[in-house]
N, C-alpha and C positions, 0 to 999 in steps of 0.2 A: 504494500500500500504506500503511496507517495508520501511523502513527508507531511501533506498539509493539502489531505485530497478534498476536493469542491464538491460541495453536496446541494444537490438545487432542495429547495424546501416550495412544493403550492400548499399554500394553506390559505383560505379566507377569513380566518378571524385573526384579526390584528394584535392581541392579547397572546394569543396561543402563539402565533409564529413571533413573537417578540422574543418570548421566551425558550422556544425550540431552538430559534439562533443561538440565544446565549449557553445553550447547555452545547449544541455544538462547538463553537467558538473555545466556550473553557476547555474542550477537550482534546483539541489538536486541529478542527478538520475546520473548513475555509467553506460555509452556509451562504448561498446564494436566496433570497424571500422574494418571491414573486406571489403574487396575491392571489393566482389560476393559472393555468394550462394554455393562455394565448401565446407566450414567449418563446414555449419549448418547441416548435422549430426551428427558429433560428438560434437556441441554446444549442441544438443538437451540431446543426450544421458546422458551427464551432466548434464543436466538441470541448466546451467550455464546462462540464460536471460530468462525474464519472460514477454518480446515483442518485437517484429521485428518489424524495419523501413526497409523498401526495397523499390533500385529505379525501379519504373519500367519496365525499359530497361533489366531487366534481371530477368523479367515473361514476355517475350513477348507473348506468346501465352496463350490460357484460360485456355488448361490441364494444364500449368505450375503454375497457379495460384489456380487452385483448389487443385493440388499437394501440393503447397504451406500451403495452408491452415488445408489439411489433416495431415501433417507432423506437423503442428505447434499442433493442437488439441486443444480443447476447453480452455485451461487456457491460453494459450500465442494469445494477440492478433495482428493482421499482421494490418500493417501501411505502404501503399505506395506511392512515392515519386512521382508524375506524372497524365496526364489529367484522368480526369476521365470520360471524352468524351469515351475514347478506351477503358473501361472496358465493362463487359458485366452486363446488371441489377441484372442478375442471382447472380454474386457473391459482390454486393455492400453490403449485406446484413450481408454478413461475414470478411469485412476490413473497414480500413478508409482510406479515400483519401487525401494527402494534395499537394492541385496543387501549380506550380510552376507560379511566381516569387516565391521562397522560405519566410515564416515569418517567424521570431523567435513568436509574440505572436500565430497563428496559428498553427504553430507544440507542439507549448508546450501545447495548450490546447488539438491538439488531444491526445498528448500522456498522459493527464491527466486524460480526458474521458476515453479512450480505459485503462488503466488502473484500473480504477474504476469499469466501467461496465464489462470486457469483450469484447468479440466480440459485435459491435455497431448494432446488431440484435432491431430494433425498429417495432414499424408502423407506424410512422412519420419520414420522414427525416429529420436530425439536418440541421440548418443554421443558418453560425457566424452571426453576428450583428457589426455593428458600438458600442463602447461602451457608455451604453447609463447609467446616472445616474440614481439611484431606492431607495430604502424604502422597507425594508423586515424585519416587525418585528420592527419597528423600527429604525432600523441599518441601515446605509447608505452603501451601493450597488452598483455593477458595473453589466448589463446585458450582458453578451458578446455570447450570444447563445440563439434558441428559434426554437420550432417546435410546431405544430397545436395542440403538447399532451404534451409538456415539456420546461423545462427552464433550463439554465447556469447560476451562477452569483457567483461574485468574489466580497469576503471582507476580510479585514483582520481578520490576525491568529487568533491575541486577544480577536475578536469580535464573531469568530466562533461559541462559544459555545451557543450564547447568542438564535440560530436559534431554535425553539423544531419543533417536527416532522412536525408539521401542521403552517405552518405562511401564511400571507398574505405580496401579495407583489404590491404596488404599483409604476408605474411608470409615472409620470406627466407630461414630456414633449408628452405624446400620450394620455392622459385622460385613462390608464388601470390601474386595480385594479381586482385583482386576488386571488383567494386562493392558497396555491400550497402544494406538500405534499412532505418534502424531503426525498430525493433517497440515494444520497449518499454524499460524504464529500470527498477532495482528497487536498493534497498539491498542490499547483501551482506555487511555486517560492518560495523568502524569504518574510515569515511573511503573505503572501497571500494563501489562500485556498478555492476552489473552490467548490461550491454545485451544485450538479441537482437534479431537482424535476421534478414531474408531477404535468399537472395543473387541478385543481380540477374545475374551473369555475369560472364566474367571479361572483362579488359583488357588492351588491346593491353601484351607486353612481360610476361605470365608465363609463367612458362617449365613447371610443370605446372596442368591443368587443375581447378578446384577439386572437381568428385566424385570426380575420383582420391583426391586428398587428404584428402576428408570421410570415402573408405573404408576408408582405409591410417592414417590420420594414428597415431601411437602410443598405446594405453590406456594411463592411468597403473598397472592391474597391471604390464604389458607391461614400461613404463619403469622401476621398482622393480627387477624382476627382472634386466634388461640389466644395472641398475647395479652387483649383489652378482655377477653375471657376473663383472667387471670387478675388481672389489674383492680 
């Protein structure tokens, strides 16, 4: 990922996209705010951003969306701001969804992923996690993502290098232990950097299996909630 990649943002509410720049901006990445979808052809033509955040409200329809997509083309990948209830399954395959209440830690990892990989094209679908502490390699670890064939996890910059292609990653508050095979590497803020891998299986001496875990593991709604429970 470029040092300081351009991220076009359409959003109509002037409030919201204020604020989506600035969690952009603090975080490395160079937010373009256009107020709709009239400008992004001659954005493209330039090749002046290298991914779209759009709110949904203006791809209301599916043609508009596959429109959307066709025009964007395989390098720039599309990020929409809205439920993902009212999408159709067909095109999940080629955006990412980040539903509202709006997060700053959820948008910035999508657009950390979607940057890294491309269009989020899998066969497992991603889902965030409560962050949970880990052991990868060693090195102490943040889980923040997890699917039946893949993982997320955030450590710091310094630490990065320490990861070689093949590590094992245990995580103890679930009894898992896991091989994984890293994918890819992307910045995710100051001094943090984020990995995905696929997981290769687990290892002798965990004590649950990791698709349990990838299916159960806690949302951070989930985890919020429990908490004001308790409170």
């Amino acid at each position: 990922m470029p040092e300081r990649a351009t991220i076009a943002l359409a959003c109509p509410v002037h409030g919201e996209r204020s604020t989506l720049v600035g969690w952009l901006s603090e975080s490395g990445y160079a937010p373009v705010a256009i107020p709709d979808l009239s400008s992004l052809e001659e954005s493209l033509q330039a090749s002046a951003f290298e991914a779209l955040i759009a709110d949904l409200a203006l791809v209301p329809r599916e043609d508009n969306l596959w429109d959307l997509v066709r025009r964007l083309g395989s390098n720039r990948p599309l990020m929409v701001l809205g439920d993902a209830g009212r999408l159709p399954k067909a095109v999940l395959g080629d955006l990412s969804v980040v539903e509202r209440p709006l997060a700053r830690e959820t948008l910035l990892l999508t657009v950390g992923l979607a940057l890294a990989e491309g269009r989020p094209a899998r066969k497992f679908p991603r889902r965030y996690v409560e962050p949970i502490p880990a052991q990868a390699h060693g090195v102490a670890v943040t889980v923040r993502e997890a699917s039946v064939g893949g993982v997320g996890i955030d450590l710091s910059g310094a630490r990065s290098s320490v990861l070689p292609p093949f590590f094992n990653l245990r995580i103890p508050e679930f009894g898992v232990y896991v091989r994984v095979k890293r994918a890819w590497m992307a910045p995710a803020g100051p001094e943090i950097m984020r990995c995905g891998g696929t997981v290769q299986g687990d290892l002798p001496g965990h004590k649950r299996p990791w698709s349990e875990f990838a299916r159960e593991a806690p949302a951070p709604v989930s985890y919020v909630m429990r908490r004001w429970a308790t409170e």
